[in-house]
LUMPA-154558 format. One record per residue (C-alpha): residue number from 1; x, y, z. Coordinates in Angstrom, 2 decimals, padded with zeros to 5 digits, m for minus. Layout:
LUMPA-154558
+-----+---------+---------+---------+
| num |      xx |      yy |      zz |
+-----+---------+---------+---------+
| NUM |       X |       Y |       Z |
...
+-----+---------+---------+---------+
***
This chain:
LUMPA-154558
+-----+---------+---------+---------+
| num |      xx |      yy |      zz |
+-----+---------+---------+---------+
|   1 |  015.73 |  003.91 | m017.89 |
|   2 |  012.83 |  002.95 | m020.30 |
|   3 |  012.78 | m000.80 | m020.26 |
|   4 |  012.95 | m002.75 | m023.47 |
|   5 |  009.96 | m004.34 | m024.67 |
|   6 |  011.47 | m007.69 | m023.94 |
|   7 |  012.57 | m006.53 | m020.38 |
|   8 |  008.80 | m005.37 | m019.72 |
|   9 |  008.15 | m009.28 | m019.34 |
|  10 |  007.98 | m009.32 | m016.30 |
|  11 |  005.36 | m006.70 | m015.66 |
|  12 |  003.47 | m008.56 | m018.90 |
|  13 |  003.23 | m011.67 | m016.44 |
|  14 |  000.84 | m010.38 | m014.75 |
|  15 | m001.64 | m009.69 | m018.09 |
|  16 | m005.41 | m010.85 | m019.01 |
|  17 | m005.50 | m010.20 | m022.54 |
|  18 | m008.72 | m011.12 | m022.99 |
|  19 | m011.46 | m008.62 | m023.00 |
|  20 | m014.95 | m008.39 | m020.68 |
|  21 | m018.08 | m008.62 | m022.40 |
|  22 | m018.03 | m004.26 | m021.77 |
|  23 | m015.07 | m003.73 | m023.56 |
|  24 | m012.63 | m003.62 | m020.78 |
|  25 | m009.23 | m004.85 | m021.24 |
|  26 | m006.89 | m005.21 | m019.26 |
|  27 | m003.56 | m003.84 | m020.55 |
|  28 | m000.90 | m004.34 | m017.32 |
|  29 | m001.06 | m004.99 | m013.99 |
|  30 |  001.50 | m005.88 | m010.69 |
|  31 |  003.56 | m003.56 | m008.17 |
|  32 |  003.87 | m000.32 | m009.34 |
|  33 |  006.21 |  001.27 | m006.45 |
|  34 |  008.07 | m001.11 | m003.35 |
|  35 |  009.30 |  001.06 | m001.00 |
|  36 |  012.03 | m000.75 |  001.10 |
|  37 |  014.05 |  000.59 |  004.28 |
|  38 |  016.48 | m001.79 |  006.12 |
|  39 |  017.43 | m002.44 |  009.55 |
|  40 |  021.80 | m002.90 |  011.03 |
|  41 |  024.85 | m001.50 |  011.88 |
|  42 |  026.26 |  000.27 |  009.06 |
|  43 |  029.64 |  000.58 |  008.84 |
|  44 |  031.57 |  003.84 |  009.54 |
|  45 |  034.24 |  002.94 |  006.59 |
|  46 |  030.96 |  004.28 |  004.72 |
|  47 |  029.68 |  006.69 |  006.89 |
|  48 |  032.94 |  008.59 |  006.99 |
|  49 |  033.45 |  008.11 |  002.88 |
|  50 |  029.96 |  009.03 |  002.60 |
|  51 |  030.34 |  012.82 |  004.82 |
|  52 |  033.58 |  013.35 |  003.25 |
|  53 |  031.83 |  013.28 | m000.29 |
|  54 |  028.99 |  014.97 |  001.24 |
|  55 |  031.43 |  017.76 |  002.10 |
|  56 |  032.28 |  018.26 | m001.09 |
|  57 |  029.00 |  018.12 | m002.47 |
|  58 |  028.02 |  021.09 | m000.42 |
|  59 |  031.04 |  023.28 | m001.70 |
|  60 |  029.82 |  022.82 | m004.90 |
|  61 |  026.51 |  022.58 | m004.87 |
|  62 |  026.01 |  019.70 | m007.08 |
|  63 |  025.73 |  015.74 | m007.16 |
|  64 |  028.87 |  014.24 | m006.87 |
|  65 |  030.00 |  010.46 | m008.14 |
|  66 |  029.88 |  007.80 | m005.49 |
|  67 |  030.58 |  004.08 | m005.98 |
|  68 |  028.70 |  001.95 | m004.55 |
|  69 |  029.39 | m001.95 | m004.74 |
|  70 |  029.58 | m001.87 | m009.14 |
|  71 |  027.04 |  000.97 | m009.58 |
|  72 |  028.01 |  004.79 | m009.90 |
|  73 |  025.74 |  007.14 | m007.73 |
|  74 |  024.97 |  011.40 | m007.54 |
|  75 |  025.40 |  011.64 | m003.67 |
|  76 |  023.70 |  014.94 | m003.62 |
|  77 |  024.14 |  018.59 | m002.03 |
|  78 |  021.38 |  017.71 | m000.10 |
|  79 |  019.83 |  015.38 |  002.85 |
|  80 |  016.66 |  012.89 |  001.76 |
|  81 |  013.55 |  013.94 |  004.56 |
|  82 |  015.83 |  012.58 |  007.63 |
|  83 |  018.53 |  010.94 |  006.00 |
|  84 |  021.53 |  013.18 |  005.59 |
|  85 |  022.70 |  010.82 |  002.33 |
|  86 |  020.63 |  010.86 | m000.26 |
|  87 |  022.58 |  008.60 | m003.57 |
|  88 |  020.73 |  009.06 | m007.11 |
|  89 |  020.59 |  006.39 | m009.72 |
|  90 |  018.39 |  005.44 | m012.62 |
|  91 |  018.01 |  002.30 | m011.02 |
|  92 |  016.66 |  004.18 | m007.67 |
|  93 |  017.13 |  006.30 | m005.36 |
|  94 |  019.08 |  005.18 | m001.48 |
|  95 |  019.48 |  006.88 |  001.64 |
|  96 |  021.42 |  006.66 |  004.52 |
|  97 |  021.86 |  007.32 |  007.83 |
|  98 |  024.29 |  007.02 |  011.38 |
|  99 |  020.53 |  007.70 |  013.40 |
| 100 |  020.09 |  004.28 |  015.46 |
| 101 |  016.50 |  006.39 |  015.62 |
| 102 |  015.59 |  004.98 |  012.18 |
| 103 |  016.51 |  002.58 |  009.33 |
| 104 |  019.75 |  002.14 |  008.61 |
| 105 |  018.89 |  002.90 |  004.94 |
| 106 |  016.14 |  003.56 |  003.11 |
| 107 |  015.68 |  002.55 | m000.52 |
| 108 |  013.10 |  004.03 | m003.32 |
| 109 |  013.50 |  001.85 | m006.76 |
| 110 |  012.59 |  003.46 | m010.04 |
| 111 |  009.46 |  002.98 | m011.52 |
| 112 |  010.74 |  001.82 | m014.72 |
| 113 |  013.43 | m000.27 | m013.13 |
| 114 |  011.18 | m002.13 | m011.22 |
| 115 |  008.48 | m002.83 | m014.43 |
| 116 |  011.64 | m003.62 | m016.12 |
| 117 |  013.10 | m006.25 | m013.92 |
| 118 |  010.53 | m007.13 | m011.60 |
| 119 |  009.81 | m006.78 | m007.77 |
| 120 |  011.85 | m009.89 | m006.72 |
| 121 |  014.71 | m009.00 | m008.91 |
| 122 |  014.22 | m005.61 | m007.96 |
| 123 |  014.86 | m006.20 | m004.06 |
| 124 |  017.43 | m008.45 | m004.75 |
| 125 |  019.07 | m006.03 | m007.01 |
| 126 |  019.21 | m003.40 | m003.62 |
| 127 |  020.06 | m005.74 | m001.17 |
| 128 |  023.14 | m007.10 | m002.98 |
| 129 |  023.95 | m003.47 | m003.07 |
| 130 |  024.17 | m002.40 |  000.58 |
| 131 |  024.18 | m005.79 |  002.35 |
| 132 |  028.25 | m005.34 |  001.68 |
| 133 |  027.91 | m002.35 |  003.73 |
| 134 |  025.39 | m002.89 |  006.48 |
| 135 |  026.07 | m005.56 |  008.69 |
| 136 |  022.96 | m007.92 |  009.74 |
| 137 |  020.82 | m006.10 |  007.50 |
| 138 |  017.19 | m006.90 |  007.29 |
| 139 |  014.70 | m005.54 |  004.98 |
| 140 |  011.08 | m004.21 |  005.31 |
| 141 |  008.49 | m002.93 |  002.68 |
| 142 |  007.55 |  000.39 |  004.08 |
| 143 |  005.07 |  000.90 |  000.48 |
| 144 |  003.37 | m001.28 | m001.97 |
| 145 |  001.67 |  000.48 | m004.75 |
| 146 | m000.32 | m002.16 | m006.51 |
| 147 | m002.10 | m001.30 | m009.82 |
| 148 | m004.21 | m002.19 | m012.81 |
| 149 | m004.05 | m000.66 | m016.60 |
| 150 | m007.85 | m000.40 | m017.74 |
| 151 | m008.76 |  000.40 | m021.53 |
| 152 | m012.57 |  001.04 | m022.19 |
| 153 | m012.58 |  002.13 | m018.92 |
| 154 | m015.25 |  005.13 | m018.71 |
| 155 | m015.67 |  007.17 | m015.46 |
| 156 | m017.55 |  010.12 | m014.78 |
| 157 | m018.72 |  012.58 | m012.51 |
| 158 | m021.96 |  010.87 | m011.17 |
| 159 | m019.53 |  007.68 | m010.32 |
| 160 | m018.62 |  009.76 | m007.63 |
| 161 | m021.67 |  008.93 | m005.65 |
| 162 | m021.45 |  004.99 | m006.49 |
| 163 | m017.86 |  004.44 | m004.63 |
| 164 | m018.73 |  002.79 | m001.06 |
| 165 | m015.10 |  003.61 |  000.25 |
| 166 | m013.65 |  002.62 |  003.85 |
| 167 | m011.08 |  005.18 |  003.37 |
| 168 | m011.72 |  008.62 |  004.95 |
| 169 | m012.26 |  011.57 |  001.80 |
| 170 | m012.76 |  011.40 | m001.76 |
| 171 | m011.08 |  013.99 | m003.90 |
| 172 | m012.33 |  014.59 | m007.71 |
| 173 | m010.86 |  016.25 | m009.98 |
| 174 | m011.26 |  017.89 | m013.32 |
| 175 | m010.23 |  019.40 | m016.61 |
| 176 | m012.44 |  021.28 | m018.75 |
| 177 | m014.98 |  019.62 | m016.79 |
| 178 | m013.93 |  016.35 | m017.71 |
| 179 | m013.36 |  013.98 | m014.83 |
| 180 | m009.82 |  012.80 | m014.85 |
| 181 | m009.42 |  011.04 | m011.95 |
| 182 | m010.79 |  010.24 | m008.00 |
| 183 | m008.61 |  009.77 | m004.70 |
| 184 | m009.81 |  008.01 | m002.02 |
| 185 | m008.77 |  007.58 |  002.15 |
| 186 | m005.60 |  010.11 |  003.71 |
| 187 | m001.94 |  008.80 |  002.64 |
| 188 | m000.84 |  010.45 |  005.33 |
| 189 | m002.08 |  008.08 |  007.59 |
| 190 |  000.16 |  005.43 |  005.85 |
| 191 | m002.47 |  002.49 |  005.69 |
| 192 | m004.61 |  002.52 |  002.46 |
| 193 | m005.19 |  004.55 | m000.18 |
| 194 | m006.36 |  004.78 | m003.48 |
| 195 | m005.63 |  006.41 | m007.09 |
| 196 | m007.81 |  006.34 | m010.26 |
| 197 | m007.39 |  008.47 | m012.98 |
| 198 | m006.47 |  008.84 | m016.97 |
| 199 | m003.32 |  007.25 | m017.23 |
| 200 | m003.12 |  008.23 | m021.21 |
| 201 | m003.80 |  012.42 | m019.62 |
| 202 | m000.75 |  011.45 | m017.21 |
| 203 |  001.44 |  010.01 | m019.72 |
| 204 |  001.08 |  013.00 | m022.01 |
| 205 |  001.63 |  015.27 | m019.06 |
| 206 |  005.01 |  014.26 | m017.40 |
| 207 |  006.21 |  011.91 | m021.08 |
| 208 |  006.12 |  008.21 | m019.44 |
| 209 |  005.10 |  007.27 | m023.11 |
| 210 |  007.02 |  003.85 | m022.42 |
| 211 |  004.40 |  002.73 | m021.10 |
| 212 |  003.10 |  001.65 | m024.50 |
| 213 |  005.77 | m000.68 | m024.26 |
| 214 |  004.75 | m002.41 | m021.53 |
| 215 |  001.02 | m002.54 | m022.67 |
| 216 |  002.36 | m003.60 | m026.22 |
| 217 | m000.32 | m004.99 | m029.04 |
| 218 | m002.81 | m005.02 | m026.86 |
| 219 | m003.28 | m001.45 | m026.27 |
| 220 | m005.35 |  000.30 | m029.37 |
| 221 | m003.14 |  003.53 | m029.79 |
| 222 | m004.73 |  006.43 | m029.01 |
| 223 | m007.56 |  004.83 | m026.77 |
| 224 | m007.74 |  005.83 | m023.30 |
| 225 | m006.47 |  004.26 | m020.26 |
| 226 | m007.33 |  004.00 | m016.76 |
| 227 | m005.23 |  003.20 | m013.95 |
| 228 | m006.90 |  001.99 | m010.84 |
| 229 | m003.50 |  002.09 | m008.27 |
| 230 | m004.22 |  001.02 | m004.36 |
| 231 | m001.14 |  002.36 | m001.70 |
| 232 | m000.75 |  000.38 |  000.79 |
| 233 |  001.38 |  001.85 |  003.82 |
| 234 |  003.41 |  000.72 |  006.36 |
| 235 |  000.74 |  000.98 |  009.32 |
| 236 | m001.49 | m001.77 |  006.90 |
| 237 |  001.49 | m004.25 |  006.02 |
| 238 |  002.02 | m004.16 |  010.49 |
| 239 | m001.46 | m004.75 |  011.34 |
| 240 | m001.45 | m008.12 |  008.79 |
| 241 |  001.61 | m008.83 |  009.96 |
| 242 |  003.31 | m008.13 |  006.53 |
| 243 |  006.66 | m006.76 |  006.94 |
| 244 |  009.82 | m008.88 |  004.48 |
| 245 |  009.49 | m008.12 |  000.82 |
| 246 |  008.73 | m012.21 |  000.04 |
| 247 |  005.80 | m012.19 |  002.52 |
| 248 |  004.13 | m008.84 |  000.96 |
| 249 |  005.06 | m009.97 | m002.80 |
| 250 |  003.16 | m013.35 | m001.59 |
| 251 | m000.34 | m011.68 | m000.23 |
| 252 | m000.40 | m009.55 | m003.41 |
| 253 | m003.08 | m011.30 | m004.63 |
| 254 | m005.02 | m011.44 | m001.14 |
| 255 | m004.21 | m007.39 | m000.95 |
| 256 | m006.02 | m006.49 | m004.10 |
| 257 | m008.35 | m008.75 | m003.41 |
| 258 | m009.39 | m006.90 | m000.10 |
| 259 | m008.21 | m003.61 | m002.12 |
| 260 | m010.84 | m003.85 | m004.65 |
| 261 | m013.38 | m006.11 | m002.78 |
| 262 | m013.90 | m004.65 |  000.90 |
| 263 | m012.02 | m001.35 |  000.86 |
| 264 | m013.49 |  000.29 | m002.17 |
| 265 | m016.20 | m000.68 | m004.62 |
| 266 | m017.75 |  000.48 | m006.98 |
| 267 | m021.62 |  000.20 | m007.02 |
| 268 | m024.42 |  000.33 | m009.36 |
| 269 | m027.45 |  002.40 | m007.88 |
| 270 | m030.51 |  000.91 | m006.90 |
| 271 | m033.64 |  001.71 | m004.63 |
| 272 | m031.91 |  000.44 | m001.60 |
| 273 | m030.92 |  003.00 |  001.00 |
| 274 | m027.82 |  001.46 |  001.94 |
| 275 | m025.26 |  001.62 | m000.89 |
| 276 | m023.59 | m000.81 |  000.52 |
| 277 | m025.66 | m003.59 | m000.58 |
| 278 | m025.94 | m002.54 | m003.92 |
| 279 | m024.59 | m004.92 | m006.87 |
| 280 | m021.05 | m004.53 | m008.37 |
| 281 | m020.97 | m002.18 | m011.46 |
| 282 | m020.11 | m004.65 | m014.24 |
| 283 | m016.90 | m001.96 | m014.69 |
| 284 | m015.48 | m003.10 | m010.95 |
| 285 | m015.94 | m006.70 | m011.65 |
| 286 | m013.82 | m006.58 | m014.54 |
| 287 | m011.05 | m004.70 | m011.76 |
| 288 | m011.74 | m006.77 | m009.32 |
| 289 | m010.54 | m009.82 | m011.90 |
| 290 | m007.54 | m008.18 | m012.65 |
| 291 | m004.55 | m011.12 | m012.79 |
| 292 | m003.19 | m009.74 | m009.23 |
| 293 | m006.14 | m011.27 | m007.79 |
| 294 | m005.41 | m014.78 | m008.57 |
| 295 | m004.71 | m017.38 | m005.77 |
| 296 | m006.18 | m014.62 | m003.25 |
| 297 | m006.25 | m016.30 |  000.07 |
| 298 | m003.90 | m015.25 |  002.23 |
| 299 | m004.95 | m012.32 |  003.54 |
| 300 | m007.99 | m013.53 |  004.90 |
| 301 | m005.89 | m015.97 |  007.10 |
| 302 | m003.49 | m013.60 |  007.82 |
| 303 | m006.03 | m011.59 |  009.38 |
| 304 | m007.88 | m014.14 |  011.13 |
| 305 | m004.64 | m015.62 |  012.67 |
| 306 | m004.24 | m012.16 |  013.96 |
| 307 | m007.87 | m011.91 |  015.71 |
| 308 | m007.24 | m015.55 |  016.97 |
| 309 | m004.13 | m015.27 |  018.76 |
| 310 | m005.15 | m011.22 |  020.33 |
| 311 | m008.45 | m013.42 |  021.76 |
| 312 | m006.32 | m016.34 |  022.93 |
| 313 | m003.92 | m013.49 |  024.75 |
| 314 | m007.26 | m011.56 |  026.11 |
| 315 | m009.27 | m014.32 |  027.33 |
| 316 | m007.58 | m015.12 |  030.48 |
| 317 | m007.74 | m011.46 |  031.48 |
| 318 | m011.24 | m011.50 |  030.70 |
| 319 | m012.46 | m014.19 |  032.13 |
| 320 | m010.70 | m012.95 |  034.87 |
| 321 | m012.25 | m009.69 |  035.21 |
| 322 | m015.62 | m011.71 |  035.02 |
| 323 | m015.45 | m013.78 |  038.09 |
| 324 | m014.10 | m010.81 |  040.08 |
| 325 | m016.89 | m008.74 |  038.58 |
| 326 | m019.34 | m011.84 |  040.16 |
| 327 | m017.81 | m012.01 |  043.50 |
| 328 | m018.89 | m008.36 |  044.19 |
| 329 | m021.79 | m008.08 |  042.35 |
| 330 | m023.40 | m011.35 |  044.21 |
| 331 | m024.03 | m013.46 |  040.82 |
| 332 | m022.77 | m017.21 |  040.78 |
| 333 | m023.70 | m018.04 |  036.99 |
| 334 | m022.49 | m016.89 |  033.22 |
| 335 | m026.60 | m015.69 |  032.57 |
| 336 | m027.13 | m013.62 |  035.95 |
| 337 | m023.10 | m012.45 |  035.91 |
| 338 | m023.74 | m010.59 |  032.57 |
| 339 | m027.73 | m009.37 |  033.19 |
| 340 | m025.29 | m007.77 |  036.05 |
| 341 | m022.73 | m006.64 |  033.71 |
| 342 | m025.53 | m004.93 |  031.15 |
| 343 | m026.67 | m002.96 |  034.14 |
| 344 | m023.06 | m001.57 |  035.09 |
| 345 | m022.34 | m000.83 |  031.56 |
| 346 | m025.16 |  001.52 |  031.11 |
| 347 | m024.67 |  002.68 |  034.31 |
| 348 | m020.97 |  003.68 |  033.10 |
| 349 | m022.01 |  004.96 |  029.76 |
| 350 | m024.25 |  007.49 |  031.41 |
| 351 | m021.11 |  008.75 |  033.36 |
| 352 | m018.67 |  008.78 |  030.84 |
| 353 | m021.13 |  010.35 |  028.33 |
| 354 | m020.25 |  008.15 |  025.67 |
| 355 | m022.32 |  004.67 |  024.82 |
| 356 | m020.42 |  001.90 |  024.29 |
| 357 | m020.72 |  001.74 |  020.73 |
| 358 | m018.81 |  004.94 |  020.38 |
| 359 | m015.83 |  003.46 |  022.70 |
| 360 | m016.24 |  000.37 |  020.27 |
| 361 | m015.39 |  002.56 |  017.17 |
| 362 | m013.21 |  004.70 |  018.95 |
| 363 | m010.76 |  002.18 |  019.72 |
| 364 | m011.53 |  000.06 |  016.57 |
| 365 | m010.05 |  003.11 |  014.34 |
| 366 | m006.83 |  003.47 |  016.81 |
| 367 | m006.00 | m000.23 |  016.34 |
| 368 | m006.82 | m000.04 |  012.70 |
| 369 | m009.21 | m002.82 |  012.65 |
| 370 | m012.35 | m002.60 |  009.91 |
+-----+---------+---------+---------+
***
């Protein structure tokens, strides 16, 4: 469902028009995908209307109409990964399922739909629809795509080497050895990842031309457009702490602001061995300004309310540990309790075969700190 240029308003919102002193514009940029499942008892009135049409589906091999509060849906032949319900419209895409082993439902909203409507509309929009039908139902965001629309963008090859990335991987790739786009970190892992490529190559590939709605007068037709688009999983939004659709719509700001300021840069080269102290390429700053990035506080608090309160839980243990650790080592004071402690930790690292830097890093990556 293309939106109207008037519907794309809300998508426009979120628009610099101006231009950098490079050339770069920005055409668009806001939440590009919001991946919601939801948690409660749905009700078996559905469930059994829902396998009976399901049935049918199967006998004939095709989608079959399903109402669903006002809204016609295909309820398909087939399941959706684990959900054995899988209800197609060109508003989205829902599943369900009777597994008390995972979200009651799970709900995938239309690009389009959700540039032509917005992301609070857009949740609201799905949760008026199955609320009716799932009782207690609360909402997550299991994905939040979050992008920017670049024109004068210019990438190449050699860039390659400038990205300092926290992300594990970097994929390029190519057409007629022209770069048309990077990949950065493992999506599998569900935390972050990121996306650059030609969005004008992408658009002429799989006919999403209504995008030149949404960028409107200020896109030059023809000219080509980069889209710099950051995932961020469901693993990410639980370590901040990020989990109902108002508090990630919130820390968008504060997300691309760690997006395109800690997780990936992009640098300009310099004599310095360490890349990651070279400057900002002029290109990133103009990303890095993008509108989402306005009012971007949050996350930084988010996270350090998080370190806080895991010390303020670990400190009596540790202290703990400490004064046991000085009864039978024989010390009575902080200074000769850890000249002790240095001792017995290199004593340990020489049996475990592993310093304690490694078992630093180690555990860092499990509990998905950076």
């Amino acid at each position: 469902m293309p939106p109207s240029p008037h519907a794309s308003a809300h998508t426009v919102a979120n628009m610099r028009v101006s231009a950098s002193e490079d050339g770069l514009y920005e055409l668009a940029s806001g939440v590009d995908a919001l991946y919601l499942s939801g948690h409660g008892y749905l009700s078996k009135g559905l469930l059994a209307q829902l396998e009976e049409e399901r049935i049918f589906a199967d006998r004939v091999s095709v989608p079959v109409p399903f109402e669903l509060g006002s809204l016609t849906f295909g309820l398909a032949p087939h399941g959706w990964g684990k959900y054995r319900y899988c209800l197609d419209h060109e508003t989205g895409r829902i599943g369900f399922t009777s597994s008390r082993r995972l979200p009651s439902v799970r709900i995938q909203p239309r690009a389009e739909f959700l540039h032509a409507v917005g992301p609070e509309e857009t949740v609201r929009h799905f949760a008026d629809l199955v609320r009716p039908f799932i009782e207690g139902l609360v909402l997550s965001v299991a994905r939040l795509d979050l992008f920017v629309d670049m024109e004068g963008m210019q990438l190449c090859a050699q860039d390659r080497s400038a990205f300092v990335c926290r992300g594990d991987g970097c994929t390029t790739y190519e057409n007629a050895n022209t770069v048309t786009g990077f990949a950065f970190g493992s999506r599998r892992a569900q935390r972050i990842s990121a996306r650059l490529y030609d969005k004008t190559a992408e658009m002429a590939l799989k006919g999403t031309d209504w995008w030149e709605l949404v960028w409107g007068e200020r896109h030059t037709p023809g000219a080509q457009v980069w889209r710099i688009e950051f995932e961020v999983g469901r693993a990410a939004l639980s370590d901040l702490e990020l989990f109902r659709p108002e508090a990630v719509l919130a820390a968008t700001p504060s997300l691309w602001a760690y997006c395109t300021g800690e997780w990936l840069t992009l640098r300009s080269p310099n004599a310095d061995s360490n890349r990651s102290r070279w400057p900002v390429d002029p290109r990133w700053q103009a990303v890095q300004s993008a509108s989402l990035a306005h009012g971007a506080t949050e996350l930084r608090f988010i996270r350090e309310r998080k370190r806080a309160t895991l010390l303020r839980n670990l400190m009596p243990a540790l202290v703990g540990y400490l004064v046991a650790f000085a009864v039978v080592s024989g010390t009575s004071d902080i200074d000769d309790t850890f000249g002790e402690l240095l001792d017995a930790v290199a004593n340990d690292e020489v049996v475990r075969r592993m310093t304690f830097a490694e078992r630093v890093q180690r555990r860092r990556a499990e509990r998905g700190f950076r």
